[in-house]
N, C-alpha and C positions, 0 to 999 in steps of 0.2 A: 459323175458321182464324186462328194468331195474325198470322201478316203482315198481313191485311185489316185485324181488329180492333184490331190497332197502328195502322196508316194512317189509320181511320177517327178513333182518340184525337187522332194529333196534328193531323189538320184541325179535329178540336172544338176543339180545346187553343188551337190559331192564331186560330181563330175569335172565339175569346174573349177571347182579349187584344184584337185588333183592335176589336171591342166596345167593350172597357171603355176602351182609348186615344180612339175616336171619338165615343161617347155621353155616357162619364163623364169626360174627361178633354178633350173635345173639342180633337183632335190632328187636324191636317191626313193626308191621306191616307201620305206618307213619312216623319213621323216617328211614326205608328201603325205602321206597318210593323217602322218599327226598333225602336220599344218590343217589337212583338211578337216578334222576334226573340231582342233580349236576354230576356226573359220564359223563354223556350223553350230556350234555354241556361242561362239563372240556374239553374232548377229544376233541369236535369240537374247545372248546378256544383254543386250544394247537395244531393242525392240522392249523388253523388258522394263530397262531403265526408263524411258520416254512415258512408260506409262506411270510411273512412280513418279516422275519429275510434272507431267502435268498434275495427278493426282495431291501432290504437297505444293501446287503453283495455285488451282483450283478449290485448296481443299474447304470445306465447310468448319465449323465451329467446333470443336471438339477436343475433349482432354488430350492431352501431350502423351504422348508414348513414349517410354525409357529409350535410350539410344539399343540397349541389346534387344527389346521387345521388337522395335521397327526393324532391325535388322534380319531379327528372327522369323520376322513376317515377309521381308522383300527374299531372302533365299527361299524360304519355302513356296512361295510365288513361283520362284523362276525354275525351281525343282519341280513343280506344278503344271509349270508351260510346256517345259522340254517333254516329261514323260505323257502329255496329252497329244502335243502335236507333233514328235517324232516317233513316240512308240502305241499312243495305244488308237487315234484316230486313222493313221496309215494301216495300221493293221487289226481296223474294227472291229471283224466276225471273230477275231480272238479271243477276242475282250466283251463282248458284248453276240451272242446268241439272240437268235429270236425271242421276241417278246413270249413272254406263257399268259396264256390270255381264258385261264378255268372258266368256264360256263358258272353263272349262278353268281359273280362277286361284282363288286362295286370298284370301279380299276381308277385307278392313278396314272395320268397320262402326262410324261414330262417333257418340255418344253425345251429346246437346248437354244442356244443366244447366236451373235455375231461370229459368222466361222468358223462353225463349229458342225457338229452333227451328233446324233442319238450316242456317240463312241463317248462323248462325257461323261454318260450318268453311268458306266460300266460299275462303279462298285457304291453308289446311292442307290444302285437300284438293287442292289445284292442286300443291303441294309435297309430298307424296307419291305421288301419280299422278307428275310427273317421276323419283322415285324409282324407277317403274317396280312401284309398287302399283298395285291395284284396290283402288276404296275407294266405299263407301255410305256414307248416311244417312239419318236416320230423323226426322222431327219428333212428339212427344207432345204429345198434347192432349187434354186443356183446362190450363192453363198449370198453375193451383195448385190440382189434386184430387190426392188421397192417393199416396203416391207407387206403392203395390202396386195401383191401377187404372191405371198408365202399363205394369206387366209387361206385359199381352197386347197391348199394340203392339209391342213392342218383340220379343215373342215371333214376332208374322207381320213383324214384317219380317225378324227371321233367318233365318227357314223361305223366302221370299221370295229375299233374297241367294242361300242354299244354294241353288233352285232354279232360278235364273237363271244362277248361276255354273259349277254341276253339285260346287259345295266339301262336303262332310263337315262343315265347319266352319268358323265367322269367327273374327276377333280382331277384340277391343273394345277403344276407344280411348274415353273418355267423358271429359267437363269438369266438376267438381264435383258438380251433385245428380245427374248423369247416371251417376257412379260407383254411388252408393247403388242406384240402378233397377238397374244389371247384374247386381249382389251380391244385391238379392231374383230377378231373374231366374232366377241361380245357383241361389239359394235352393229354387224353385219347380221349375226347370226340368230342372237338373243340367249337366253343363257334356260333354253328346256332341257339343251344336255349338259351342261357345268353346275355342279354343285357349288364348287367353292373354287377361288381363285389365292392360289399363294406365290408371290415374288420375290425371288432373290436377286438383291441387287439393279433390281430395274431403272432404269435411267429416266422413271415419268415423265420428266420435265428436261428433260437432254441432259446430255453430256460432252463438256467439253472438252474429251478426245477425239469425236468423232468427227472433230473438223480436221484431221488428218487420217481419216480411216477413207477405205477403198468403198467405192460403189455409191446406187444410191439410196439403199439401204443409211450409211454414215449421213448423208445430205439431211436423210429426215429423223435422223437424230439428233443433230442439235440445238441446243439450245435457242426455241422463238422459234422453231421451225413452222411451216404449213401445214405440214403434218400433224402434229403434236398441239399443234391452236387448236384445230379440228378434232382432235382423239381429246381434247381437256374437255368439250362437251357433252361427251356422249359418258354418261354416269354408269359406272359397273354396281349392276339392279342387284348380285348377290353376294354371300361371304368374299371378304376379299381382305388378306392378309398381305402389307409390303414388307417384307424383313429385309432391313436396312443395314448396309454394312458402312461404320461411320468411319473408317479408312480405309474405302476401297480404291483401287488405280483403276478402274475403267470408267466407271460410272461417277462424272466429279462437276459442281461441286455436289459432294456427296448427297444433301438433304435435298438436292435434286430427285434425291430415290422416292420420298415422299409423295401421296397423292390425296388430297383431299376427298373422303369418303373412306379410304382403306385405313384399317387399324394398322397404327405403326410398331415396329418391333425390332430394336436392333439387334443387329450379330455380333456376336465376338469379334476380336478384331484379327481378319483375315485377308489374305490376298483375294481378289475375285475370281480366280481359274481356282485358286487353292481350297475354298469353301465348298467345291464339289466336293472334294473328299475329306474333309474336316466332321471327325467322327460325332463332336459335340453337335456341330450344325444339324448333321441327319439326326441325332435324337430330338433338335429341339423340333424338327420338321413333325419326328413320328409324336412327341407331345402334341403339337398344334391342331394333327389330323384327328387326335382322340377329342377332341371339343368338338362340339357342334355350334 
């Protein structure tokens, strides 16, 4: 389960700094502490940076962002990353309760991306529920295997929502690789139970970070891949919304987000971990779902 086995990393991770400040570095006990601290931040700064530095290496066509506007974007990024994958994915049923799945509604089933799990949408999904949606979610596992062995999970959890809800049918909201999984779902399954498909940030057509991402989950993301030739033909039959972030760092070159058939829509300009909780985002999501 990735929660645990994230939790378990960064105790190693701490562990090891603490070590090498105490043994090798022979640091009193508080400033081993605070070495390890920074250690554990640095990495994420600089795991960070790489994505930013492919993202402006890659990037797609698009107006100039003020030097404070980008910069105002890359911290809140990184403020984004830490509090996802140090505090609220390690510690998910905190953050994230069982799905409320009322008899009698139309649910919203969201989709979470690359290494991640259901622990993202913790407060999108708190801002739709106010909206006066029903909304699930779903975690895939094992983080980075192929991404057409994530379909049959994502297959019983829709059959699951339907059955709990008494719906016909959900509408998928998915975050980046989470989009792809829908689209072979589509693929696979046919769309008797998806109404409508909307994507943030999806990487269509690859992305050029994922030729340094882990698994092979990354292999079939990028860019030309077999994968991805094969998922270009198989046409999504219903509503199908890409909301494009046009300087995002994962998903690059960006208009790679792009898919011919889907109505294109871009986002504000946002980090892509940081657009989960980006308040304008979820309103414009809760506009999109009032159209039919």
């Amino acid at each position: 389960m990735l929660p645990i086995s994230l939790l378990i990393w960064i105790a190693l991770e701490i562990s090891g700094y603490l070590y090498i400040g105490r043994h090798f570095m022979q640091l009193d006990w508080p400033l081993a502490i605070v070495g390890a601290i920074n250690c554990l931040l640095g990495l994420r700064f600089w795991m960070n940076a790489t994505t930013w530095t492919f993202g402006m290496a890659f990037a797609s066509p698009a107006p100039r962002l003020g030097f404070a506007k980008r910069l105002a974007i890359m911290l809140g990024e990184y403020l984004a990353f830490l509090l996802t994958f140090l505090l609220v994915i390690p510690f998910e049923l905190l953050w994230m309760p069982a799905d409320r799945l009322p008899a009698g509604s139309r649910p919203i089933l969201l989709v979470h991306g690359y290494g991640c799990s259901r622990g993202i949408w913790w407060l999108l999904r708190r801002r739709l529920e106010a909206a006066g949606h029903t909304v699930a979610s779903v975690s895939l596992i094992p983080p980075y295997t192929s991404l057409g062995k994530l379909v049959p999970q994502l297959n019983q959890r829709i059959e699951e929502v339907c059955a709990m809800t008494g719906s016909k049918q959900v509408t998928l909201i998915a975050h980046s690789m989470g989009g792809l999984i829908c689209r072979s779902y589509l693929a696979r399954h046919g769309s008797d139970r998806v109404d409508r498909l909307l994507t943030l940030a999806t990487p269509h057509q690859g992305s050029a970070l994922a030729r340094i991402g882990i698994g092979k989950n990354a292999r079939e993301m990028q860019p030309g891949s077999l994968w991805l030739r094969d998922m270009a033909s198989e046409a999504v039959t219903i509503p199908f919304i890409s909301l494009r972030n046009a300087y995002d760092n994962y998903a690059m070159p960006q208009d790679n987000q792009r898919l011919p058939g889907a109505r294109d829509v871009e986002l504000p300009p946002v980090g892509h971990i940081a657009m989960l909780y980006d308040k304008s985002i979820a309103n414009l999501l809760i506009e999109l779902l009032k159209q039919k």
